[in-house]
C-alpha positions in Angstrom: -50.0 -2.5 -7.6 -51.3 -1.1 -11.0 -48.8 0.6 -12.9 -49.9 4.1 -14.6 -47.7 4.4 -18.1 -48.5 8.3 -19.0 -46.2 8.7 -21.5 -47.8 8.8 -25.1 -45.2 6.7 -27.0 -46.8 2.8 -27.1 -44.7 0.3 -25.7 -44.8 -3.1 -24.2 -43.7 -3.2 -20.5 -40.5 -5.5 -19.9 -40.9 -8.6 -19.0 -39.3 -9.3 -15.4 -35.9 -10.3 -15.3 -33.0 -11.2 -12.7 -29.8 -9.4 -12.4 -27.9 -12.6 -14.0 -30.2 -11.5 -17.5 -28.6 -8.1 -16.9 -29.3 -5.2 -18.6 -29.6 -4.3 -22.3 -29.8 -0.8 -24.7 -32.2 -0.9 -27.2 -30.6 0.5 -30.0 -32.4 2.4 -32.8 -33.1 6.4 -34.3 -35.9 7.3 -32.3 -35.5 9.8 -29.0 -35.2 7.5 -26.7 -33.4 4.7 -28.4 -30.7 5.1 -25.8 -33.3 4.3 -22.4 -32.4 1.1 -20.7 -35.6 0.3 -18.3 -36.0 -2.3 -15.8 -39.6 -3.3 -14.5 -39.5 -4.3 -10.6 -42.0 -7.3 -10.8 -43.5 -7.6 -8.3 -43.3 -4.7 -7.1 -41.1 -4.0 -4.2 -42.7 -2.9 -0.5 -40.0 -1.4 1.9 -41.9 -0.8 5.5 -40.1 0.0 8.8 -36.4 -1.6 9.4 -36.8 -2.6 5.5 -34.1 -1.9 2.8 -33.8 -2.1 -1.1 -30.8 -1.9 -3.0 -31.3 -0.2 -6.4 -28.8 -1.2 -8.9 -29.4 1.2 -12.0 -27.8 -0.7 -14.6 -27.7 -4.2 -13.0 -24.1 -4.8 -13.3 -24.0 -5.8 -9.7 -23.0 -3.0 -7.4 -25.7 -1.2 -5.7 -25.9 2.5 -6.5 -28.7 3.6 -3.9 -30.3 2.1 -1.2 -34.0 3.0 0.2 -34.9 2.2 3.3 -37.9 3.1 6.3 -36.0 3.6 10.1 -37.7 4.5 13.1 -37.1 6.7 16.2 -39.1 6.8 19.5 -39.3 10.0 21.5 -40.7 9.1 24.9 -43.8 10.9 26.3 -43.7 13.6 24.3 -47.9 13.9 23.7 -50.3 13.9 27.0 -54.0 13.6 26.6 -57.0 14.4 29.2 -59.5 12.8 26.8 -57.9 9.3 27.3 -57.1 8.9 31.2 -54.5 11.9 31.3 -51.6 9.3 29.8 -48.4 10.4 28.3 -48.0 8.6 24.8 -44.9 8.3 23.0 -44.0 9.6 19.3 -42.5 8.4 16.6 -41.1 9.5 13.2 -40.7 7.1 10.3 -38.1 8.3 7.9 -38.1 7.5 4.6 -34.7 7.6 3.1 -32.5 7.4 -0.2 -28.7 6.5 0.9 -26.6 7.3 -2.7 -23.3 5.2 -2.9 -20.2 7.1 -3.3 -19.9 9.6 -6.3 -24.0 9.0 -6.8 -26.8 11.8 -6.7 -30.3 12.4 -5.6 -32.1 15.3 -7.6 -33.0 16.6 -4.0 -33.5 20.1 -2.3 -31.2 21.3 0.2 -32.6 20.6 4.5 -29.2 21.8 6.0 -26.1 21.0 6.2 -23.0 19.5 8.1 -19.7 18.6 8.2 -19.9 14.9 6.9 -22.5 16.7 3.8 -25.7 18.1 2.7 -28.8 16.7 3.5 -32.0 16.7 1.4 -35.5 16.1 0.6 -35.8 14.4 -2.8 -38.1 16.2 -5.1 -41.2 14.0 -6.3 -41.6 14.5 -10.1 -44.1 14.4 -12.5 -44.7 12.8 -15.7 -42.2 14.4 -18.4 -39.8 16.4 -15.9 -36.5 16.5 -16.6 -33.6 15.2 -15.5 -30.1 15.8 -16.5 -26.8 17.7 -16.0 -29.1 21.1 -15.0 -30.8 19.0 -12.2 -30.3 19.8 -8.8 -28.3 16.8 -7.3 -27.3 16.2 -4.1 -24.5 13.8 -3.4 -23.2 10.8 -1.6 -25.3 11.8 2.2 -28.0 10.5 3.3 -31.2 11.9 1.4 -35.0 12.3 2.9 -38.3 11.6 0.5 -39.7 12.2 3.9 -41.3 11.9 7.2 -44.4 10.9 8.9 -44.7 11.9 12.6 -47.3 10.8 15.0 -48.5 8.9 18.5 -47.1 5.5 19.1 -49.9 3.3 20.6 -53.0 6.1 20.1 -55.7 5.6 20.2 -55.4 2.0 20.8 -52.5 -0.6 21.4 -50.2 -1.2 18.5 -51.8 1.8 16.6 -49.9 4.9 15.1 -51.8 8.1 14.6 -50.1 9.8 12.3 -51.0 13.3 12.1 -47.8 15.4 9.9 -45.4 15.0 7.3 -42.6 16.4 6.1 -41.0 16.3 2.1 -42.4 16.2 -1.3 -43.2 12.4 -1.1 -45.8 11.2 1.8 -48.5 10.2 0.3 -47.7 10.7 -3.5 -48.9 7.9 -5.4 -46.2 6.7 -9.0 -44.1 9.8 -8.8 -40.7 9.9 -10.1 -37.2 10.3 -7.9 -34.6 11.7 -10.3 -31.3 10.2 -9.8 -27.6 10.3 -11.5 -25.1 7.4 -10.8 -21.7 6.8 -12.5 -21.0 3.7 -14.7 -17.4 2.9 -16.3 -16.4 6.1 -15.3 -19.1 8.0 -16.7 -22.2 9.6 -15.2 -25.9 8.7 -16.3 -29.3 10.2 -15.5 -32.1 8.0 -14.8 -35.8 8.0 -12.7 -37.4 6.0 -10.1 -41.1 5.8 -10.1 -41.8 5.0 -6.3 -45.2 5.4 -4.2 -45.4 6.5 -0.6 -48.3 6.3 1.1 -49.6 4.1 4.6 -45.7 4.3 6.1 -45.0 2.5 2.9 -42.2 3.0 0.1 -43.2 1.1 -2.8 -40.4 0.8 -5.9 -42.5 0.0 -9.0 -40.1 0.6 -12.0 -36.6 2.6 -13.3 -34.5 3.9 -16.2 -31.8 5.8 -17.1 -29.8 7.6 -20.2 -27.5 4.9 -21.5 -25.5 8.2 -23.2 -23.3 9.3 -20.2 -24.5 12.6 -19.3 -28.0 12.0 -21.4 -31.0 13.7 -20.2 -34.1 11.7 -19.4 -37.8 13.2 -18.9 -39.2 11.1 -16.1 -41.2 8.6 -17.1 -39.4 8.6 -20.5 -39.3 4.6 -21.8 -38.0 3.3 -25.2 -39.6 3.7 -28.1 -40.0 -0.5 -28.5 -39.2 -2.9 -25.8 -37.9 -6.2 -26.9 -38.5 -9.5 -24.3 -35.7 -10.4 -21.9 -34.7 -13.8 -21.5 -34.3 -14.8 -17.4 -32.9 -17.0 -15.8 -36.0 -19.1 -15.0 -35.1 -19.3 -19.2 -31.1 -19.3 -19.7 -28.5 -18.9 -17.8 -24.6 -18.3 -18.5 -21.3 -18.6 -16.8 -17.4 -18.4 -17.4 -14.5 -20.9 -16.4 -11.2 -19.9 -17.8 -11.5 -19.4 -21.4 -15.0 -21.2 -22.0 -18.3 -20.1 -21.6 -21.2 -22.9 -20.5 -24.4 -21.5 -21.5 -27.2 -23.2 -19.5 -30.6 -23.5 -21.9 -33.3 -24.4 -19.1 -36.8 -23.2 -21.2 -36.3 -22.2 -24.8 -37.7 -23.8 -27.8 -36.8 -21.2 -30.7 -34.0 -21.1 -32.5 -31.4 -18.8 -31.5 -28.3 -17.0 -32.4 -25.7 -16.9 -30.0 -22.4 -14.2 -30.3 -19.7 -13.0 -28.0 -18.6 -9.5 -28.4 -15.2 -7.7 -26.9 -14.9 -4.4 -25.3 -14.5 -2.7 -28.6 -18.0 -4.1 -30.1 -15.8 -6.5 -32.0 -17.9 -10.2 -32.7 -15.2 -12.9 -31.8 -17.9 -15.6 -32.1 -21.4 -16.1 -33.3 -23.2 -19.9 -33.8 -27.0 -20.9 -33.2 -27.8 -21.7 -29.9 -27.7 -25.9 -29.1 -30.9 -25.9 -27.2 -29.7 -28.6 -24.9 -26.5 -26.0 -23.8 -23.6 -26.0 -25.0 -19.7 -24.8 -24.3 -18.2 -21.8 -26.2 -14.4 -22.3 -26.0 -12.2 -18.9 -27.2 -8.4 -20.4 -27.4 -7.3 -17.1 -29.2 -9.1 -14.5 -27.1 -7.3 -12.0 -25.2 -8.2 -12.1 -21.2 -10.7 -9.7 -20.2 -14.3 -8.7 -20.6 -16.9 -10.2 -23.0 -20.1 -9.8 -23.7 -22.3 -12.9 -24.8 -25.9 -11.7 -26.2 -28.3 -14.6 -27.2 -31.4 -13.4 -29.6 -34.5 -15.9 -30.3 -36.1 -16.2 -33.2 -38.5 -14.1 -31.8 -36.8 -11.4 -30.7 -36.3 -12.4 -27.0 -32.6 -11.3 -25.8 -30.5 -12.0 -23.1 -27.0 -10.6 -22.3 -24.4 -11.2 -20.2 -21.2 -9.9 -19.3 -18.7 -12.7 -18.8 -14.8 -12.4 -17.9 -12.6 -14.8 -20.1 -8.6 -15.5 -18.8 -6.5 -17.5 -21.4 
């Protein structure tokens, strides 16, 4: 599917990469130096009995789920035209499931005693989205419904004929969303299209300042090149780190960070891998962040036990 960009800042779309790349902060003055985006390339198609797990910041826990179900209501339409027969119906629903503590910027459908239930509203192009938002938590949120005939007018046909929500049949709108990270909460956007019992996930990002606001749609100002794993790869056994070098010709620097932003280690990449032993580092959390020559990154979070 095409991807429509309508924001006026010119950037360069990032270049697909797997969760193992994980996710990075571009870091400079402008006003959204602080926007980490991800690119879903290809895009993503859920359908009927499909799922896709979002995970915002790609540190390996899912922090929404979107998925199409299905319910049948026997013989609840009759038609004289087409040999008096009963026909069943059917209602897709098109759904948002938050993971706990998560938020949908959503309107309120009712409520129950297990939560609130929602249809997510369908942005455009510059809303915002932040602390003011309207979010609805942790229940299962609607972008909508389609109803219509099962098997009308012919065989294995659906005529669908009414909707319900903001989001049937909008075409690269924008889901708002708020999920928590290292204790903190952050605001992103999902750009999704609905339309022909389709959900289609093209592309995300989120406020890497806990409790940021975002306008939807809102990118970096410059987007550097991401490294995946089809490139590099990286892994941790005890206190050494094997970095994997599978397609790079560039030099590059690599250097391994602590929680604190402190550089415990920083040598030029050996383009035929290499092992990065740290004897004196404390167990925990490290960050190893490769940068090419020209400007491609990669970073990974790595857990280092001495």
């Amino acid at each position: 599917m095409k991807k429509s960009f309508t924001n006026k800042e010119t950037v360069k779309k990032l270049a697909s990469y797997s969760a193992l790349a994980g996710a990075f902060v571009l870091v400079n003055t402008g006003a959204n130096a602080q926007i980490v985006y991800t690119d879903v390339d290809p895009d993503e198609t859920v359908g009927t009995g499909d799922s896709y797990d979002l995970d915002m910041n790609n540190d390996g826990d899912v922090d929404f789920t979107i998925n199409m179900t299905s319910i049948t209501i026997p013989s609840l339409f009759y038609t004289v035209a087409y040999h008096s027969v009963y026909y069943d119906a059917v209602i897709n629903f098109m759904k948002i499931y938050p993971t706990s503590g998560n938020a949908v910027n959503a309107y309120t459908l009712s409520t129950y005693s297990g939560g609130t239930v929602g249809y997510g509203y369908a942005l455009n192009d510059g809303e915002d989205i932040g602390p003011s938002a309207n979010m609805l938590e942790n229940s299962t949120q609607y972008l909508g419904a389609y109803l219509g005939i099962l098997d009308y007018p012919a065989p294995g046909d659906i005529y669908s004929f009414s909707s319900f929500g903001e989001w049937p049949t909008k075409e690269s709108k924008f889901l708002g969303v708020r999920f928590a990270a290292d204790g903190n909460d952050h605001y992103g956007w999902v750009r999704i299209t609905c339309e022909n019992l389709e959900i289609t996930i093209e592309d995300y990002a989120y406020n890497g300042t806990p409790d940021g606001e975002i306008g939807a749609g809102d990118m970096p100002t410059a987007i550097e090149t991401v490294l995946t794993d089809n490139q590099l790869s990286a892994y941790s056994f005890g206190n050494t780190i094997n970095v994997v070098v599978k397609d790079i010709t560039s030099d590059a620097t690599v250097s391994v960070f602590n929680t604190t932003g402190q550089k415990v280690y920083q040598n030029g990449l050996n383009l035929s891998g290499m092992q990065i032993t740290l004897d004196n580092a404390a167990t925990g959390n490290y960050t190893l962040q490769i940068t090419t020559a020209d400007n491609a990154t990669y970073s990974k979070q790595l857990y280092i036990q001495n």
